[in-house]
C-alpha positions in Angstrom: 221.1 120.6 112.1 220.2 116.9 113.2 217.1 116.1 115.2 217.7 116.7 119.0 216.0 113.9 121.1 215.3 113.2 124.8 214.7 109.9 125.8 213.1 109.0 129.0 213.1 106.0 131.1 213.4 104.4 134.2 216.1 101.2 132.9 219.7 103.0 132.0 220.6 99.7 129.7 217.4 100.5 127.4 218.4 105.0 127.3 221.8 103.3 126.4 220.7 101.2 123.9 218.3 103.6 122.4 220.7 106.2 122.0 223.1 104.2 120.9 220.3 103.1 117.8 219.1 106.5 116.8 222.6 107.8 116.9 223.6 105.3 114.3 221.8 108.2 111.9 224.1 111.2 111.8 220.7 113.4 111.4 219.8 112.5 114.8 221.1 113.6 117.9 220.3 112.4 121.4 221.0 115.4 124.1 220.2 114.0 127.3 218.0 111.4 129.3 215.7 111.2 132.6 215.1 107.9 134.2 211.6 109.2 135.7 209.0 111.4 134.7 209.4 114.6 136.6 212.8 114.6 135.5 211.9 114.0 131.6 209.3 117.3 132.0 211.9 119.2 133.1 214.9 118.2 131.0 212.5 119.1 127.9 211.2 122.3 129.5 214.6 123.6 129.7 216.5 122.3 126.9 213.6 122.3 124.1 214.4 119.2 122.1 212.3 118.5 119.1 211.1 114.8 119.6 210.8 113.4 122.6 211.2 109.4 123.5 208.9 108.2 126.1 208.7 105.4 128.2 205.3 104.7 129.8 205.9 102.7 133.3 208.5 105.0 135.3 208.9 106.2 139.2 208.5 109.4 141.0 206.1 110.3 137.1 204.9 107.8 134.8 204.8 108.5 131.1 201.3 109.5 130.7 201.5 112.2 133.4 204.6 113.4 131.6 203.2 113.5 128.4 199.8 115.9 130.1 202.3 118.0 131.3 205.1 118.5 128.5 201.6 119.2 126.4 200.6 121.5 128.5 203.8 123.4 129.3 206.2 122.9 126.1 204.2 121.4 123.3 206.5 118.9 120.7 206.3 115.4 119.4 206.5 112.4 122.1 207.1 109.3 120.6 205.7 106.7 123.4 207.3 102.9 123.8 204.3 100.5 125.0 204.3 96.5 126.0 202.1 94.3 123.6 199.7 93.3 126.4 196.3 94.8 127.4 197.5 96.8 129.9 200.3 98.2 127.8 197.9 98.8 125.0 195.2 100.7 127.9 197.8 102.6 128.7 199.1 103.4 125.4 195.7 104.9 124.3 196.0 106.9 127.2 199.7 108.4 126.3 198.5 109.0 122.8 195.2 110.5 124.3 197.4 112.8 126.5 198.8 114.1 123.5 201.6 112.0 122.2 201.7 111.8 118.1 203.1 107.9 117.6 204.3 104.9 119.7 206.8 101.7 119.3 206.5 98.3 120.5 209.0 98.2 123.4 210.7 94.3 123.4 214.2 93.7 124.1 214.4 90.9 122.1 213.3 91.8 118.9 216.1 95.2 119.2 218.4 92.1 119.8 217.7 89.9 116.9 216.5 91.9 114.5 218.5 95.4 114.6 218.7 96.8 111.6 214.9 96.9 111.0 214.1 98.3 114.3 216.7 100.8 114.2 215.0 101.8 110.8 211.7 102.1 111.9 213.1 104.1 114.8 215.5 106.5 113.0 212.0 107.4 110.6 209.7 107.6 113.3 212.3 110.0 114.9 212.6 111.9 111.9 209.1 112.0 110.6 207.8 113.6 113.3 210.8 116.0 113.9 209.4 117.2 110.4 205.8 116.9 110.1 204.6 118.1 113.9 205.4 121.5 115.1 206.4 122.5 118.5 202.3 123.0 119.4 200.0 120.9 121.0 198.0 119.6 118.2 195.1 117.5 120.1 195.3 117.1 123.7 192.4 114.7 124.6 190.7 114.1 128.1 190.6 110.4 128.7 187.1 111.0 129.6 185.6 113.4 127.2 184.5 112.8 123.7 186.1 115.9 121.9 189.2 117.2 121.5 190.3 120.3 122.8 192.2 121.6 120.0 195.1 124.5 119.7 196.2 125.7 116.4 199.8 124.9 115.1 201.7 127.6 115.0 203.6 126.8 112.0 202.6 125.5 108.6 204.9 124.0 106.0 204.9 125.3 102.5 203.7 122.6 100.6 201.2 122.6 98.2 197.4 123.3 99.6 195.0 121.0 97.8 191.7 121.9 97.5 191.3 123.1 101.4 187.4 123.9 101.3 184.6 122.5 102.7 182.4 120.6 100.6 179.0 121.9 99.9 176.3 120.0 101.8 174.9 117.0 99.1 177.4 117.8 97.5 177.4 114.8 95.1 173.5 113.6 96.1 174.1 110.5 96.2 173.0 107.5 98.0 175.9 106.2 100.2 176.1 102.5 101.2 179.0 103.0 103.0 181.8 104.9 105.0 185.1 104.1 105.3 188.2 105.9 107.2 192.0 104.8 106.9 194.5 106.3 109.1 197.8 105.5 110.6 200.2 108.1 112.7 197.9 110.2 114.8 195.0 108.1 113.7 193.5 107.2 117.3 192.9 110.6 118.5 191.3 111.6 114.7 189.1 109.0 115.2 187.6 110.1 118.1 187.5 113.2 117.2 185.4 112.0 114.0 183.3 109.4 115.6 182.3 110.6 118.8 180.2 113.4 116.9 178.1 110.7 114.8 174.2 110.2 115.9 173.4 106.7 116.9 171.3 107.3 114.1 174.4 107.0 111.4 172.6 105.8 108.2 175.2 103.2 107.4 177.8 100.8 108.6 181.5 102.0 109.1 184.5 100.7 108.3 188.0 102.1 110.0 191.1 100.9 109.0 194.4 102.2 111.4 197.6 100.8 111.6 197.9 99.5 114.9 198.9 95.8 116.6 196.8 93.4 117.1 197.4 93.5 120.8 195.5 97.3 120.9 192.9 96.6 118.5 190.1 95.3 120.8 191.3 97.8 123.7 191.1 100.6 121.0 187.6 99.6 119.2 186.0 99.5 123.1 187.0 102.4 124.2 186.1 104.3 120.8 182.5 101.8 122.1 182.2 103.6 125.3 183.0 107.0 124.0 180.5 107.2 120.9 177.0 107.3 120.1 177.4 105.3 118.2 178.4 100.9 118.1 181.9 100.3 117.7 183.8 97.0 117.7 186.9 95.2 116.5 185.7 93.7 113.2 185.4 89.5 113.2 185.3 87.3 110.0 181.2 86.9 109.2 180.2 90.0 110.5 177.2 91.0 108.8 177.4 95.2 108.6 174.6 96.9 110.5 173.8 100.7 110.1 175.2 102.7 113.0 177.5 100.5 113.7 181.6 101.3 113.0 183.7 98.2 112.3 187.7 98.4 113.1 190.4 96.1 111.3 192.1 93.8 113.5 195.8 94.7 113.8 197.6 91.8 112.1 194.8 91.2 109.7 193.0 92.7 106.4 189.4 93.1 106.0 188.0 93.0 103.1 184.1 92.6 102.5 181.5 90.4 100.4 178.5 91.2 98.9 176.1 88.2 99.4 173.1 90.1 97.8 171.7 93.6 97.7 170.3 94.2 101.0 173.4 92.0 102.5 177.5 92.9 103.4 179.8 90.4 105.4 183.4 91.0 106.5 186.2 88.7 105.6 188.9 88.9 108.5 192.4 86.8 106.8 195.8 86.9 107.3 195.9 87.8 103.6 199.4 88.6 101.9 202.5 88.4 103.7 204.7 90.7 101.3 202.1 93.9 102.1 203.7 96.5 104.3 200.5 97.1 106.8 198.4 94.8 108.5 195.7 96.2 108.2 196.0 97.9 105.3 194.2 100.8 104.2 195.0 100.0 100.2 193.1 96.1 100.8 190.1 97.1 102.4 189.3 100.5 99.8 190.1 97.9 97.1 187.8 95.1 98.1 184.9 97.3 98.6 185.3 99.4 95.2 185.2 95.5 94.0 182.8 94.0 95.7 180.3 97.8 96.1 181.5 100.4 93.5 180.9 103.6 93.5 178.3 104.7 96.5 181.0 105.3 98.9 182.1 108.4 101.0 186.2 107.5 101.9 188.3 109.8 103.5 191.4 109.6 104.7 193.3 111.1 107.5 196.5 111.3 109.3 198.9 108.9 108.7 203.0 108.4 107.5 202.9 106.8 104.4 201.2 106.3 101.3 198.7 103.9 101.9 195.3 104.2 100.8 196.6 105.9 97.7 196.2 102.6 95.4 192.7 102.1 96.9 191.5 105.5 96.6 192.6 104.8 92.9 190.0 102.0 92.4 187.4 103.3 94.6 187.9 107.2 92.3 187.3 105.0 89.1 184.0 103.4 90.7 183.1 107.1 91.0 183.5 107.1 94.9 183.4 110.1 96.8 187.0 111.5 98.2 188.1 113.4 101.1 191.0 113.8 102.8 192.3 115.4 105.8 194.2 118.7 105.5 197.9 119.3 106.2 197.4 122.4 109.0 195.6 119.4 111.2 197.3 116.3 110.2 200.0 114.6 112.9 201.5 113.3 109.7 200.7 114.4 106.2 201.8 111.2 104.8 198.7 109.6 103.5 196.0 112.4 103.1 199.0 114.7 100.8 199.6 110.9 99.2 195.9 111.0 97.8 195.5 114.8 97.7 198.4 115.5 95.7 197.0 112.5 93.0 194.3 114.3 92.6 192.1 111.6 94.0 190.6 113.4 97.3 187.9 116.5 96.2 188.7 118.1 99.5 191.5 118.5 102.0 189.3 119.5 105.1 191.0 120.5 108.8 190.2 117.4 111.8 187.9 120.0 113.6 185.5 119.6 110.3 185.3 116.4 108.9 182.7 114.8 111.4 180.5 117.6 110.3 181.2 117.6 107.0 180.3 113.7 106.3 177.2 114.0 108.5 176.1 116.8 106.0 177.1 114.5 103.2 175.4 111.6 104.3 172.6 112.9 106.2 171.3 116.2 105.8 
């Protein structure tokens, strides 16, 4: 059966256009449209599609408000479109902290010149999630609150479990210099899930690596600011890393770090190479501080389509680093965490709900 779809929003030339893209894959199937938000909610109420595609700015219901309520009422994937400015990137946060799993770059002119590659990254999106999120509300975040307010999926797919235990607190006893968390697909709400439930006290620097423009970087590492305990900002090149302090990767960019002496870490912010897939990528900045740090080093990795972070978790496991990864049950996407899991890289596949707790006994207790 091919993937049913809904797409909602307020211009007919783009619900043309957009059907006319994902329909280009025979495993996808487009059953209706709304061009407002009321109507979206109750177009997908009654005919149960499994993804939904979301336009933010609409009449009568914009696409946040939709998203609340489809979460609330008849729980699925909702794939967002957002602009790349600040306030498309504000409000993008809020759609994905309403509930939705992923979102697209909405611009007319790069469907028109470049087709092929956005009708790609489409078409998988579509598909990925389809596959990979069951019909349950998996976090449905207040835009306010710090914690998520969490449902259990309903469904679990039967791949392999890896590992699915807490780890023992110390586990390893070792002296960490750092933390470091890669994500992609689902990543902003697992962050602050994560963060928001470290002391200010956080006994070293952090380093968070999602996928994400560079247009939503700085709106994402402020409001992650406001939220937590502890500091957060978008990392700049120079930054000397401070305890208690989280440092996110510039969309666009990789960060990598250098060790100027024992007592002293800087961050190098580049465009670095153009053939990588991400920008940021999770693989550079594991790699560069296995290099530059070795082996005193708690990395875990969470949600995400992909594989990336598997390479770096390689070089960082031969440093003797300490692995985690996020279990399938609580993932968005089980891309990257079963992409180091299944290499036998990560020592644990732990559910969202746990991993704050688990690194704070790791690290501090």
């Amino acid at each position: 059966m091919p993937v049913s779809v809904i797409i909602v929003d307020d211009s007919r030339f783009f619900r043309t256009r957009i059907k006319d893209i994902l329909e280009q894959d025979p495993g996808i199937k487009v059953i209706d449209s709304a061009e407002n938000g009321q109507s979206g909610v109750e177009k997908v109420i009654e005919q149960q599609p499994d993804v939904v595609v979301m336009d933010i700015e609409m009449p009568v219901k914009n696409g946040i408000e939709a998203t609340k309520e489809i979460m609330q009422k008849s729980p699925r994937p909702i794939l967002m479109f957002s602009s790349l400015t600040l306030e498309g990137a504000q409000s993008t946060l809020d759609a994905l902290a309403a509930g939705a799993a992923d979102f697209v770059t909405k611009q007319f002119d790069e469907i028109a010149e470049r087709p092929e590659t956005v009708a790609a990254l489409l078409q998988e999106k579509i598909k990925i999630l389809a596959k990979d999120v069951p019909g349950t509300s998996d976090m449905l975040l207040e835009n306010s609150t710090p914690k998520a307010a969490r449902t259990e999926k309903s469904t679990v797919s039967s791949k392999v479990n890896y590992n699915i235990s807490d780890p023992p607190i110390r586990a390893t006893g070792k002296s960490y210099k750092l933390l470091l968390i890669g994500t992609s697909t689902g990543g902003p709400a697992a962050l602050q899930e994560v963060l928001t439930q470290f002391p200010k006290d956080f006994p070293t620097p952090i380093l968070l690596i999602q996928h994400m423009p560079a247009a939503f970087t700085p709106a994402f590492a402020s409001r992650l600011d406001t939220l937590c305990e502890i500091s957060v900002k978008e990392a700049a090149d120079g930054d000397e890393l401070k305890v208690g302090s989280a440092y996110l990767a510039p969309g666009g960019k990789q960060m990598t770090v250098n060790k100027v002496n024992s007592l002293t870490i800087k961050l190098s912010i580049t465009d670095g190479n153009e053939q990588l897939i991400y920008h940021p990528s999770v693989d550079e900045t594991f790699k560069s501080v296995a290099n530059q740090i070795g082996g005193d080093i708690l990395s875990v990795v969470l949600t995400g389509m992909g594989a990336d972070g598997k390479e770096g978790a390689k070089v960082l496991k031969e440093k003797g680093a300490t692995i985690w990864a996020q279990d399938e049950a609580s993932s968005v996407v089980y891309g990257m965490p079963q992409a180091v899991a299944s290499e036998g890289l990560s020592s644990h596949s732990i559910a969202l709900e746990k991993v704050a707790s688990c690194i704070i006994k790791e690290m501090i207790n």
